[in-house]
C-alpha positions in Angstrom: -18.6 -7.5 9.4 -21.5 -10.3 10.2 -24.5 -8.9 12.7 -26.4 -11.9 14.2 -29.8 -10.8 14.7 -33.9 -10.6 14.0 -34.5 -8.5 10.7 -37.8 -7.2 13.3 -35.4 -6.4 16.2 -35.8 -3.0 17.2 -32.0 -3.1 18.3 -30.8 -3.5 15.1 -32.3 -0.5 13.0 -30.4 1.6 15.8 -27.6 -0.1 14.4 -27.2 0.8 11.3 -28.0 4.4 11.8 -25.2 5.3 14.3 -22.7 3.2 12.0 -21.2 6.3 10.3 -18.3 5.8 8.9 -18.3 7.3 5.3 -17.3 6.1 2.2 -15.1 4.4 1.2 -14.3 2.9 4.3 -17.7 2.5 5.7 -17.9 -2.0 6.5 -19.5 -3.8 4.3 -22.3 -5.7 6.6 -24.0 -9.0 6.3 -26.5 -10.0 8.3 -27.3 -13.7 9.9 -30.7 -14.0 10.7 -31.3 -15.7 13.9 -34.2 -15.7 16.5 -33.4 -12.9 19.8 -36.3 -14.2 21.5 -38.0 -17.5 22.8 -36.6 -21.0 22.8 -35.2 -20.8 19.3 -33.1 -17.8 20.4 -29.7 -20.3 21.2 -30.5 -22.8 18.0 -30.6 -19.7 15.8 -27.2 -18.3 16.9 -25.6 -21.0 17.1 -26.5 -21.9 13.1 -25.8 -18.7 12.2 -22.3 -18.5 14.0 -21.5 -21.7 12.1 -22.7 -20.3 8.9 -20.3 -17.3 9.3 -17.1 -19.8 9.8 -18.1 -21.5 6.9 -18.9 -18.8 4.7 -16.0 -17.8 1.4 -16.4 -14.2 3.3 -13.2 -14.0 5.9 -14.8 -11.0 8.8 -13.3 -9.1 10.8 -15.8 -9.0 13.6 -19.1 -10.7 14.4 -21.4 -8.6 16.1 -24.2 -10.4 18.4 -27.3 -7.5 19.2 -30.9 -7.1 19.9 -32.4 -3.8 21.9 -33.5 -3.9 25.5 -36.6 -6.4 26.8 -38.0 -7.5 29.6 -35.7 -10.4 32.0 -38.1 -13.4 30.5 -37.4 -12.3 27.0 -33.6 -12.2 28.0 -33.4 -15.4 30.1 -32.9 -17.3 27.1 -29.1 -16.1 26.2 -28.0 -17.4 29.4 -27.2 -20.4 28.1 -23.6 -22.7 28.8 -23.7 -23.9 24.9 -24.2 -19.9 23.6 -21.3 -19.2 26.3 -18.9 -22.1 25.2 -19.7 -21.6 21.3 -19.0 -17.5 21.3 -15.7 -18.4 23.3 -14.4 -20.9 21.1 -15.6 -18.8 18.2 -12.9 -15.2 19.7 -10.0 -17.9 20.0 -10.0 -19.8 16.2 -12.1 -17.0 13.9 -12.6 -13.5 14.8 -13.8 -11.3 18.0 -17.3 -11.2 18.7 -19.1 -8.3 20.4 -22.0 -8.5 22.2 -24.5 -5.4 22.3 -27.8 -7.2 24.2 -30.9 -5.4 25.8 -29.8 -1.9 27.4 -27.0 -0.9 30.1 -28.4 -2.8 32.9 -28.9 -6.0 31.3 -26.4 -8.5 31.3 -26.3 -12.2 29.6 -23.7 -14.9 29.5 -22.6 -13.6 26.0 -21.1 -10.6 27.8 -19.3 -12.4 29.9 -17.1 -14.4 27.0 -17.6 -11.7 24.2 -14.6 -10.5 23.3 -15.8 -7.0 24.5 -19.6 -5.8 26.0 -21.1 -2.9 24.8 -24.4 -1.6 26.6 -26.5 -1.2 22.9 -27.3 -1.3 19.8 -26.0 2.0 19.6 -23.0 1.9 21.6 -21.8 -1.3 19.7 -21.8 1.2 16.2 -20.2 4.3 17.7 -17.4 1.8 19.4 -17.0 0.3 15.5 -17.1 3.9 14.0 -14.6 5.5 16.2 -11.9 2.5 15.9 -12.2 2.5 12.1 -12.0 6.4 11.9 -8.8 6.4 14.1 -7.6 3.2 11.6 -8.1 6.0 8.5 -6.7 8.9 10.7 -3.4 6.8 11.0 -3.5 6.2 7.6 -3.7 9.3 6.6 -1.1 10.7 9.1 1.4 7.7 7.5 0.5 8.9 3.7 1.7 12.4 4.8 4.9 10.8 6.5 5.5 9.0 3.1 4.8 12.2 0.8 7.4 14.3 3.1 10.1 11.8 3.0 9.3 11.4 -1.0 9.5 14.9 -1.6 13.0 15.5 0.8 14.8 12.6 -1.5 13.5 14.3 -4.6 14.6 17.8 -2.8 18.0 16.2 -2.1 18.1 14.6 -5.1 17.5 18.4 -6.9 20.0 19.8 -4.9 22.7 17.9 -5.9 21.9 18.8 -9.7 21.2 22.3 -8.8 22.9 24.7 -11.4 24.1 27.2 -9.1 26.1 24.5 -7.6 27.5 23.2 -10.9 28.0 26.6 -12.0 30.3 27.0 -8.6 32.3 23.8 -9.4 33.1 24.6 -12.9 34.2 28.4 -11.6 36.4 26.4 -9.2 37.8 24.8 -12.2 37.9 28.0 -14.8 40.1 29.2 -11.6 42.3 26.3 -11.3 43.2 26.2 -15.2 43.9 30.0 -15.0 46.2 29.3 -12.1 47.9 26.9 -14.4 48.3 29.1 -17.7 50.2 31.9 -15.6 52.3 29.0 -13.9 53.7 28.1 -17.9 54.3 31.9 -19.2 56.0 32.9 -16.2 58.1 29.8 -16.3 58.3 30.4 -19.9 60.0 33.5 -19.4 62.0 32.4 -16.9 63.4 29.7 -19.4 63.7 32.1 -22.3 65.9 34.8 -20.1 68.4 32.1 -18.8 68.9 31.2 -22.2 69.4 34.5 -23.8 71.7 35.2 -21.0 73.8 31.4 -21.6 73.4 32.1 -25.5 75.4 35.8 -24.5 77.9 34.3 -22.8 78.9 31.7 -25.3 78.9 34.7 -28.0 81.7 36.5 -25.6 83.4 33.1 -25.4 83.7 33.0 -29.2 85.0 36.6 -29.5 88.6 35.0 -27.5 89.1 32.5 -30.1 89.7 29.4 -28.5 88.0 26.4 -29.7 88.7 24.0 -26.7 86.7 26.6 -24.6 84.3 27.4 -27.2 83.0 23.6 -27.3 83.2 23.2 -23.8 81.1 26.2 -23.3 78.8 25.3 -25.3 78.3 21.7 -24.3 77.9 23.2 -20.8 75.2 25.8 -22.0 73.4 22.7 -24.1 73.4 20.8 -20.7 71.8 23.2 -19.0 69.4 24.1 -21.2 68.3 20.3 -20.9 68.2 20.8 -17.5 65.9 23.3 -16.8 63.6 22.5 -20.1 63.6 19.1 -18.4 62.7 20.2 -15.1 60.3 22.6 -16.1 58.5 19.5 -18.1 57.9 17.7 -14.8 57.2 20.5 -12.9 54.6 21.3 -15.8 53.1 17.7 -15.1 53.1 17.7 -11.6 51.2 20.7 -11.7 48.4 19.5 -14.1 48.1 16.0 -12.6 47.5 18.2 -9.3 44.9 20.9 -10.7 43.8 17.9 -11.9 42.5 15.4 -9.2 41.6 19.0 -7.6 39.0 19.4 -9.8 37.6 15.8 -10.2 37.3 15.5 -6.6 35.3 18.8 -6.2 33.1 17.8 -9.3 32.6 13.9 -7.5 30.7 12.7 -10.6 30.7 9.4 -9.5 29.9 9.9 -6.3 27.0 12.7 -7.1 25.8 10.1 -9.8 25.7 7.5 -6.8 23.8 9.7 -4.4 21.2 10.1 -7.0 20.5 7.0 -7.9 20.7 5.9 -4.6 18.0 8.5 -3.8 15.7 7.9 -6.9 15.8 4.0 -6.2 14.4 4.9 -2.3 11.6 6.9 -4.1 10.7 4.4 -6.5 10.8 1.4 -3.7 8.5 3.2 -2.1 6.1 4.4 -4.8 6.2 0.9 -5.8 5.1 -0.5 -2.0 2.2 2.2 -2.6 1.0 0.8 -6.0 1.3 -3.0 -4.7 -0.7 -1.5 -1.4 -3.8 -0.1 -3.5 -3.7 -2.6 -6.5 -4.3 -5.2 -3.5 -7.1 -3.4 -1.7 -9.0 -3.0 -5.0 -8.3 -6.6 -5.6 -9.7 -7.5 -2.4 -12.7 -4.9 -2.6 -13.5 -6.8 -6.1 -13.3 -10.3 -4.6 -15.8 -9.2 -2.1 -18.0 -8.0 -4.2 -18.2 -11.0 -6.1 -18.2 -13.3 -2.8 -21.5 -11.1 -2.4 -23.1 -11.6 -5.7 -22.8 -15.6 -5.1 -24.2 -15.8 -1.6 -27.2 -13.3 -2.9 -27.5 -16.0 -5.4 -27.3 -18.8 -2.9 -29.5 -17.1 -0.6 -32.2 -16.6 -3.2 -32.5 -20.2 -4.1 -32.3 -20.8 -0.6 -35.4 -19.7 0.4 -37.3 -20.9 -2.4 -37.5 -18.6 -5.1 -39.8 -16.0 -3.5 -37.0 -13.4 -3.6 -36.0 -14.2 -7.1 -39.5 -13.9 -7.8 -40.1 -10.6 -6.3 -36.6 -9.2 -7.9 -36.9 -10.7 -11.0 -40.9 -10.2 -11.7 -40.5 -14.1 -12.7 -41.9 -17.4 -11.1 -40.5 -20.3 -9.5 -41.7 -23.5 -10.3 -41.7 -26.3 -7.1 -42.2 -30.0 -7.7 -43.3 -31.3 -3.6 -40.6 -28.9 -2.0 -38.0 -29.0 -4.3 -37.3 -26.2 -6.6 -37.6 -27.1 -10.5 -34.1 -25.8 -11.9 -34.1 -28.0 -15.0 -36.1 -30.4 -17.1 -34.5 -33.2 -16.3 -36.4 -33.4 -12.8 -40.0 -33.3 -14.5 -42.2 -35.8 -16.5 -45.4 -35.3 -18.6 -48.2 -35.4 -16.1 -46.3 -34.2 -13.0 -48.0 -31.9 -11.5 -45.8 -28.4 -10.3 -46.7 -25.7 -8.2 -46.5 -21.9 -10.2 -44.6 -19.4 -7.3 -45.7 -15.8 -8.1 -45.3 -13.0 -6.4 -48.8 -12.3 -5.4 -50.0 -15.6 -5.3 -49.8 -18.9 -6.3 -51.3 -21.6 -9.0 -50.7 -25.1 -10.1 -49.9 -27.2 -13.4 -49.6 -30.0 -15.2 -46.5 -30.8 -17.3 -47.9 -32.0 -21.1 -44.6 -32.1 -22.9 -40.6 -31.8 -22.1 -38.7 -30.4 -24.1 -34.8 -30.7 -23.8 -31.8 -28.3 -25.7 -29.0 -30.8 -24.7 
């Protein structure tokens, strides 16, 4: 978030101490220093409102506060340009809140904020409390997530689970069982009604007569055939039957199906998860980075007096312009020597260049 305000303004210290959200969600703040007081007040926001739109940084929420003053030091933030600029500024960038003076006090900017808050203080607790219910609904939607992950991998376990394979091949052991008894009683059956067509031909034989002998005996052969024949298909039937039975309690296909179909859920949404946080820590990092550069900028900004004081180095200025390299200098130009206690000036004898 960006905080227009005075670096001296009372306001603002009461700020930062009621912004409590903790890490690592706690905003990362920057703050636009502008004038809350006098006839520079409106200049100084204005700048600094442009110098947010224009910055690399993308905010989520400008925040415009100074503590509580008298109605002269006040007077100076009703003003129709302040007004038209923080209006134009909710519709095409982000929402900006105001937090001026104390609960009584109220300016133009509280009119066309996107929301007013009475202080200082109440703008931070407002911020803290919406972020913290953010995280609590993030929190409550991770839990959502690792129930439904752990019910496919439950289902997905439960279709595996040996004592319901165990059951299925039981089923099967059964059915095969069925199917042995089925042949040696048939077997028997077969094996009686040809002992007992085999005795009769044997009687047959004991008359003599060959016509009747060989017609017996064809008619025995015959039906022999017959029931070996029939007891062949019935044999079939009965296997193709026990069969599909025991495929269709088994289901691989169809258990195979349900588990991938279950594993890919799981792994689409482990995957959403990953591409969630890798993006958030890309984001944190690009941040970070967007903050290194405007330090940077900032420094040379102002001169070289916070380098200085940072660095323990000095800042050499030719007039008002920063010596960065010898290009811009000359034997006998004179430069000014910024320390950070103090300055001094000198005289350039010799330049020396490494390109």
């Amino acid at each position: 978030m960006a905080v227009i305000s005075s670096s001296t303004a009372a306001g603002l210290g009461d700020f930062f101490s009621n912004l409590s959200v903790q890490y690592p969600y706690k905003p990362i703040v920057h703050l636009f220093e502008s004038y809350m007081q006098g006839n520079r007040t409106v200049p100084g926001i204005l700048s600094a409102l442009k110098k947010i739109a224009s910055c690399p940084v993308k905010y989520d929420v400008v925040v415009l506060t100074r503590g509580g003053g008298s109605a002269s030091d006040l007077m100076y933030f009703d003003n129709l340009d302040l007004g038209s600029a923080i209006s134009d500024f909710n519709k095409t960038y982000c929402p900006v809140l105001s937090a001026i003076g104390h609960e009584r006090d109220f300016t133009i900017p509280d009119f066309v904020a996107w929301k007013r808050f009475d202080t200082p203080t109440a703008v931070a607790r407002g911020i803290t409390e919406q972020v913290n219910e953010y995280i609590a609904s993030l929190e409550e939607f991770a839990d959502l997530l690792d129930d439904e992950m752990n019910w496919l991998f439950q289902r997905a376990w439960d279709e595996t689970d040996p004592k319901r394979l165990g059951i299925m091949s039981d089923r099967i052991e059964e059915n095969m069982s069925r199917t042995e008894h089925f042949f040696e009683d048939e077997i028997r059956v077969l094996s009686g009604t040809i002992l007992h067509r085999i005795g009769q031909a044997v009687n047959e034989l004991g008359s003599f007569n060959p016509t009747r002998y060989v017609l017996s005996i064809e008619r025995t052969m015959n039906e022999i055939l017959a029931l070996t024949e029939g007891l062949i298909n019935r044999a079939e039937t009965t296997i193709q039957r026990s069969f599909h039975y025991s495929e269709s309690q088994l289901d691989y296909a169809g258990l195979r199906n349900q588990l991938d179909r279950h594993l890919m859920n799981a792994n689409g949404q482990v995957e959403l998860l990953d591409k969630g946080i890798f993006r958030l820590i890309d984001d944190k990092i690009n941040e970070a980075g967007n903050d290194l550069d405007n330090l940077f900028n900032d420094l040379t900004l102002h001169g070289g007096y916070a380098a200085s004081l940072l660095f323990g180095g000095v800042v050499l200025k030719k007039a008002d312009r920063i010596v960065n390299s010898v290009r811009i200098v000359s034997p006998g130009d004179e430069v000014d020597c910024v320390f950070k206690d103090g300055e001094a000036k000198a005289t350039i004898d010799e330049v020396k260049s490494e390109v």
